[in-house]
N, C-alpha and C positions, 0 to 999 in steps of 0.2 A: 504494500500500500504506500503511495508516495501523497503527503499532506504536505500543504503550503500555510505557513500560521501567518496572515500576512494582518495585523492590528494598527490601530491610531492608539498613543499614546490614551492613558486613563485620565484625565486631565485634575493634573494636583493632586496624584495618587503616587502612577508609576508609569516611567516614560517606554516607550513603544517596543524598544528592544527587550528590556525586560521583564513587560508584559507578553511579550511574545517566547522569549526563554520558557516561562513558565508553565504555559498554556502547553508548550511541547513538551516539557519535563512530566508535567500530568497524564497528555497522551503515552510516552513511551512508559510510565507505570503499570499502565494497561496493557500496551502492547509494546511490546519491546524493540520490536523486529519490522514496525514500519520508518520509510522515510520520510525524517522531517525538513522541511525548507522553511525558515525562518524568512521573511520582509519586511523589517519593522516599516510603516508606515507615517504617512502627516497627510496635511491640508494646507497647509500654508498654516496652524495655528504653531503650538507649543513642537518642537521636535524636526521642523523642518529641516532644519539644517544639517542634523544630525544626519536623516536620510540620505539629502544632499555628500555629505561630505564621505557617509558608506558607500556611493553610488560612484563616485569620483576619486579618484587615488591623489590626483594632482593639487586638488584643494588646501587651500592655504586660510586657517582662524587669525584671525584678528581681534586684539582684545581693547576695548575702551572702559572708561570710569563716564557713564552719562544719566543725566537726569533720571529718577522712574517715573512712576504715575502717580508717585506722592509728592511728600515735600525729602523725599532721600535722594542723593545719588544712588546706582548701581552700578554693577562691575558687567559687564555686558560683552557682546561677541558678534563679529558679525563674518560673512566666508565669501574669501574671492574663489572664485573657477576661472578656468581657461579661458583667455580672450576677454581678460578685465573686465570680467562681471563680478558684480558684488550683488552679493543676497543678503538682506537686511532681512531679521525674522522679526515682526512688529512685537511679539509676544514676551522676546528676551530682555527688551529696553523699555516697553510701556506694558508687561502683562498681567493679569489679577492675581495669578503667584505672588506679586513682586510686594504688594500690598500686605500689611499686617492687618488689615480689614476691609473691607467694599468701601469706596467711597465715590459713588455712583454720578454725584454732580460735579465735583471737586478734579478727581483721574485725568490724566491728561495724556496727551502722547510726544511732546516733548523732547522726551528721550532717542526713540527712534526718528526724527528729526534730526539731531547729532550726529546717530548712530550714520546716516543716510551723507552727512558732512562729510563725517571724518575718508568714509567712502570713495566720495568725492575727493578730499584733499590728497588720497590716494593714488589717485589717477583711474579711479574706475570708469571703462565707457559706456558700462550699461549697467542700471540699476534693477533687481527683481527684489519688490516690497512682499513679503507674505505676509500672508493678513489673516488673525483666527487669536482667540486670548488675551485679547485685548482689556485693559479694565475699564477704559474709556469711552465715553457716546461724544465724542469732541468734533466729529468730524473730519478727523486728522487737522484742525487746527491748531494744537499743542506742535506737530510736525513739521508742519508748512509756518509758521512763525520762527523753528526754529532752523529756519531754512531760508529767511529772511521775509517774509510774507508778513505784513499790519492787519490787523484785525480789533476795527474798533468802535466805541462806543458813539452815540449821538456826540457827547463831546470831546471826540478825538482822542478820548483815551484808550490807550490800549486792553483792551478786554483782560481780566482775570483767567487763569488758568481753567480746564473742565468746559465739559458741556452743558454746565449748567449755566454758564453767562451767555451761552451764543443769544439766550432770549434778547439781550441787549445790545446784538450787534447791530452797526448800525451800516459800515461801511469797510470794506477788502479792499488794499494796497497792496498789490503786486507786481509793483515796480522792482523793488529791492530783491525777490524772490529769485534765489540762484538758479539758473539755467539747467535743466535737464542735462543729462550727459550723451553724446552724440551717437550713441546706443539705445538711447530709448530708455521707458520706464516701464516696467511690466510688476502687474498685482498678479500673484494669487490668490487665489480668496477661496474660503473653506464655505463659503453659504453663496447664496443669487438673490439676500432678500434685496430689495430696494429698501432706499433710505428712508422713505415714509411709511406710515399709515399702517394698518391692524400686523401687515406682516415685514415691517419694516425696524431698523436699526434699534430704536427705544421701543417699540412695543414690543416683541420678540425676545430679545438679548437684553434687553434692560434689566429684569429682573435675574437675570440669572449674575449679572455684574451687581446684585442686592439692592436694587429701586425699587421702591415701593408705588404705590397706584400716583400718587402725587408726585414722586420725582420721574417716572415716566410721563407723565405728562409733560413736565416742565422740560424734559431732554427731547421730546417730539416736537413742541414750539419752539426751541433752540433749535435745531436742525432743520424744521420749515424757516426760520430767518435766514437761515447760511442757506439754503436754497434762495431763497427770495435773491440774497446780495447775489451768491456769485453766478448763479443762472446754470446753465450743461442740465445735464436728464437727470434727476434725482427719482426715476424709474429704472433706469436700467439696472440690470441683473447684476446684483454682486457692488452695486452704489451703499448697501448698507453693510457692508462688510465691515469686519472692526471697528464697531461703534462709527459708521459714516466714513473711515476714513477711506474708503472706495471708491465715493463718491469726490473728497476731498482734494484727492491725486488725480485724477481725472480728470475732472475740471482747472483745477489750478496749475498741474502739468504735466498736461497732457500723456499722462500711463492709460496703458488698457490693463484692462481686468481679461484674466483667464484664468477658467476653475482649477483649484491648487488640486485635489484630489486624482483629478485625472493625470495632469504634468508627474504629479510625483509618479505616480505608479506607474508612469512608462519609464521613467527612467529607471525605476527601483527593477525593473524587470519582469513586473507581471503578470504580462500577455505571455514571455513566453513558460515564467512557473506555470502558470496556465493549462497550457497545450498539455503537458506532461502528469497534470494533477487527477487523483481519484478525491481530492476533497480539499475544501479551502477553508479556511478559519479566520475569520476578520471578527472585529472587539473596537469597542469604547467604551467611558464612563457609561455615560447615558444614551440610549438608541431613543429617537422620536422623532416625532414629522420634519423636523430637521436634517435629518441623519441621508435622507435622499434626496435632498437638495446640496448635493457637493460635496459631502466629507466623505471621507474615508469609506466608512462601513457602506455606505453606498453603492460609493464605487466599485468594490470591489463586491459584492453583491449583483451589481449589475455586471461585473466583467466574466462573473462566476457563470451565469445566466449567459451571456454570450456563449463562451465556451462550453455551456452542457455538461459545468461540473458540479457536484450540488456542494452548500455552501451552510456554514451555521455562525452562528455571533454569540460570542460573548458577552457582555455588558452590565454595568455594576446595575443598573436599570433598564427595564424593556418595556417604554411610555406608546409603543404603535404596532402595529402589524409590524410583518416580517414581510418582503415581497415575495407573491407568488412561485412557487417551487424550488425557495429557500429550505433546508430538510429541516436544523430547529433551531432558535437559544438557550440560550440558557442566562438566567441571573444571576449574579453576584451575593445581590441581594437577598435575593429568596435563598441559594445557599448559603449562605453566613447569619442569617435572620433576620437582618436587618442592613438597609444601606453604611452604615455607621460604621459598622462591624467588618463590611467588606473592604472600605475605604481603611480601616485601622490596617491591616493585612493582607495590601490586596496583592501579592504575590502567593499569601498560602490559597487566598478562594481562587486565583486563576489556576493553581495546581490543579486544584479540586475540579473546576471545569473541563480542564483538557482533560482529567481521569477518565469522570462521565461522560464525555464524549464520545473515548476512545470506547469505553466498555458498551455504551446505547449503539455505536454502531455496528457490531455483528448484528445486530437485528433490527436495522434501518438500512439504509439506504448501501451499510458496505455489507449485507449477506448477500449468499451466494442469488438466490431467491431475486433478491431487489437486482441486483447487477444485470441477471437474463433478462 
C-alpha cells in the first residue's frame, strides 16, 4: 500500500511537517509494511515557507528584527529562491501566533511591510506576498504605510495603527509608496473571500482573529472606507485575504492574487505523489465551509478526486460535509474528548488518527472486496 500524508499545518498547535510525521507514525503502528510519503503542506498562511524552502535546495532564509501586530518587535524571516524572488510569509511578521492575545481592532501588519523592504533593499526583482494568519483586518494598511504609502484622517493626520481606525480615513497618499520590483508582485492567498459583506474579510475571519459582533462591524465600515478612498474591485476573489490585505496590494501595487493552495502543491509535488497513490491523507485544525474555498484540505481533496484516489482528513474539528467520494474523517476532537485536549497534545491524537485509519481501512475502501 503506498499513502501520501500530505496536511496544512494545525494552526497554533503543530506545524505541517510534524503533523504529518505523526499521522504516519500512527499509520505504520497498524500496518507496518505500507509506504508512506510525507508532503507537508501550506496556503500561503503559517508554514509556507517552510514548504517553499523543502521544495527548493537553493533557497537562501533571511532573518530581520521587525514590527508585529502589536506594540512588540519580532524576530522574523523571510526566503529568497532562484532568480531574486523573495517570499514574504505575511503570517511570520504580522501573525495571531505572534500576539499574546487577539487584539482584533488595534493588529496591524506593519511588520510585513519591513519585512517586504528589507527584501527590496536586497535587491529582490520579484516579490511573492503569502497571505493566511494574519491577526489583522487593516487592509494591508499597516504594510503599505510601511512601505511609504499616507493614510489619513479628515485632518491630515496620519491614521493610528489597526483596522479599527480605517472608519476615519479620510484620504490615501501614494506618492511616496516604493515602486514594485520589476518582477512583479504576486499574493497567494489561502481563501477567494472578497473584502466585503456576509462572506467577506471582517465578517468571516473576524471573529476567528476574537471580534466580537460590534468590533466586526466596526472593521467592515473601516474596510468599506479604504474601499471608498482607494477605488480597484473590492469583489474580487481573494480581495479579503488577510484581513483585506489582498485587496490592499492590488490596488495600491499593482500584485495579482493567485490561490496559494494550489501553487504550493504543484511544487511540493502532488500530482505526481498522486499518480502513484492507493490513499491520501490531508489534515487541519478546523475543516468548514472554508476549507474548499482555497486551503489546503481542499485542494488536495479535490486533486484526490481528480486522480481517482480516495482520500480522508484529519482535523482537530469537522464544522461541514466532506466532498463527495471522500472515504472519511476523523476528529481530533471527538478523539481526545474534547477540542482542548487535542490542541494540548496534538501530536499524540494525530498518532491516534493515523492508527484508526490504518486499522478502518482493511474494511473500507483498502479491502480486497472494495479494490474489485
Amino acid at each position: 500500500m503506498r499513502i501520501v500524508v500530505a496536511p496544512d499545518s494545525f494552526k497554533g498547535s503543530i506545524d505541517a511537517a510534524a503533523a504529518a510525521a505523526a499521522i504516519a507514525e500512527g499509520w505504520h503502528a497498524a500496518r507496518g509494511g505500507d509506504e508512506l510519503t510525507c508532503i507537508p503542506l501550506a496556503d500561503g498562511g503559517e508554514g509556507t515557507l517552510d514548504v517553499l524552502a523543502a521544495a527548493e535546495p537553493a533557497a537562501r532564509w533571511h532573518t530581520a528584527r521587525v514590527s508585529g501586530p502589536g506594540e512588540r518587535a519580532v524576530s522574523s524571516s523571510w526566503l529568497e529562491l532562484p532568480g531574486r524572488t523573495a517570499v514574504v510569509e505575511i503570517a511570520r511578521a504580522s501573525g495571531l501566533p505572534l500576539l499574546s492575545r487577539p487584539d482584533p481592532l488595534h493588529a496591524h501588519t506593519a511588520g510585513t511591510g519591513e519585512l517586504i523592504g528589507r527584501a527590496l533593499d536586497a535587491g529582490a526583482a520579484r516579490i511573492v506576498l503569502t497571505l493566511g494568519g494574519v491577526a489583522s483586518t487593516d487592509g494591508g494598511t499597516g504594510a503599505l504605510t510601511a512601505l511609504g504609502a499616507r493614510f489619513t484622517d479628515a485632518s491630515g493626520s496620519p491614521l493610528a495603527a489597526g483596522g479599527g481606525a480605517l472608519a476615519e480615513l479620510a484620504s490615501a497618499d501614494l506618492s511616496g509608496l516604493r515602486p514594485p520590483p520589476p518582477g512583479g508582485v504576486t499574493c497567494l492567498s489561502d481563501v477567494t473571500a472578497p473584502l466585503l459583506g456576509p462572506h467577506g474579510a471582517a465578517a468571516v475571519f473576524g471573529p476567528q482573529k476574537g471580534a466580537g459582533p460590534g468590533q466586526v462591524a466596526a472593521l467592515e465600515a473601516g474596510l468599506a472606507r479604504l474601499a471608498r478612498v482607494l477605488g480597484g474591485d473590492p469583489a474580487a476573489p481573494g480581495a479579503g485575504a488577510a484581513g483585506g490585505t489582498g485587496y490592499g496590494f492590488v490596488t495600491a501595487w499593482g500584485a495579482v492574487i493567485r490561490p496559494g493552495a494550489a501553487e504550493l502543491c504543484r511544487i511540493a509535488g502532488l500530482g505526481a505523489a498522486l499518480a502513484r497513490a492507493d490513499l491520501v491523507i490531508t489534515g487541519e485544525g478546523r475543516y468548514d465551509l472554508t476549507s474548499t474555498a482555497g486551503k489546503v484540505t481542499g485542494a488536495v481533496l479535490a486533486a484526490a478526486a481528480a486522480a481517482r484516489v480516495p482520500a480522508a482528513l484529519v482535523a482537530g474539528s469537522i464544522a461541514a460535509e466532506l466532498p463527495a467520494g471522500s472515504w472519511r474523517g476523523v476528529s481530533l476532537g471527538e478523539l481526545a474528548g474534547d477540542v482542548a485536549a487535542a490542541r494540548a497534545a496534538p501530536a499524540r491524537w494525530l498518532r491516534a488518527a493515523g492508527q484508526l485509519l490504518a486499522t478502518d481501512w482493511g474494511s473500507g475502501p483498502g479491502s480486497a472486496a472494495a479494490r474489485t
